[in-house]
N, C-alpha and C positions, 0 to 999 in steps of 0.2 A: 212076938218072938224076936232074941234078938240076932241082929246079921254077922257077920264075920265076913274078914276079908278074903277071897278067893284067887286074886289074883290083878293084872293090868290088860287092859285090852286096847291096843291100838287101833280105833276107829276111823281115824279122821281120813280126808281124802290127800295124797299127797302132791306135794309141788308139782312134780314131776307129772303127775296125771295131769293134774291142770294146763301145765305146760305143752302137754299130747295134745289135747283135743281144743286150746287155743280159742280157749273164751276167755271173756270177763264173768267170772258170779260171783255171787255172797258168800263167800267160803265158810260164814258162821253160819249161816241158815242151810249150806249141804250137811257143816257138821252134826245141828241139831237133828236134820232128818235121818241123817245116817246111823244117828245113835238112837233115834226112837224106834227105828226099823227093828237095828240092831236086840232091842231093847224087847221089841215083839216079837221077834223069833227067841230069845232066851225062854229058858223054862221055869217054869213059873215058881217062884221065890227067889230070883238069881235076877238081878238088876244089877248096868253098868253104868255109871255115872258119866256129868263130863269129864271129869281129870282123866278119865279112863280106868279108874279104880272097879271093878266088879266087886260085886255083894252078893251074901246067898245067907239065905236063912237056914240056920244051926244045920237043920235036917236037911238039908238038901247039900251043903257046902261040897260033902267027899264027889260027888257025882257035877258038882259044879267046877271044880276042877280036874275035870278031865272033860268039859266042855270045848270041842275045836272051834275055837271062836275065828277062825282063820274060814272054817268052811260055813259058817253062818254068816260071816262079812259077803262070802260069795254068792250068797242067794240074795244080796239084796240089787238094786237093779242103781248100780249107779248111774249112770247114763241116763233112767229119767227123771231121779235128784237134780241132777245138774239142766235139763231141760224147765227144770221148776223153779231152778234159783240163778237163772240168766240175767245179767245184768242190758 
């Protein structure tokens, strides 16, 4: 089936957090985590890429954009990302 585009989803963990909690990490290996997380909370035919691009297959699309990707960013547990990818 094919996908169509749904929308942009900003994933990534920002400077500024970084800058809060005042480590060193791999800031591409929180990204990749953060997006797989991300990726397994979506519903199932709706995947977000890296660019931040989201995808949703045909049938699923209308219900994928109305996806609060803000409050599924929220369940995920940054904190022990960032415990994981400590430099």
């Amino acid at each position: 089936m094919a996908k169509v585009e749904v929308g942009i989803v900003s994933y990534t963990v920002s400077a500024d957090y970084y800058a809060e909690v005042g480590a060193d990490f791999d800031t591409e290996a929180v990204d990749d985590a953060v997006l797989a997380q991300l990726n397994l909370l979506a519903p199932a035919g709706v995947v977000v890429h890296r660019n931040g691009m989201a995808y949703a297959e045909e049938d699923v699309a209308d219900q994928a954009r109305a996806i609060d990707w803000a409050a599924l960013l929220g369940q995920i547990d940054i904190d022990q990302i960032l415990a994981e990818h400590g430099r």
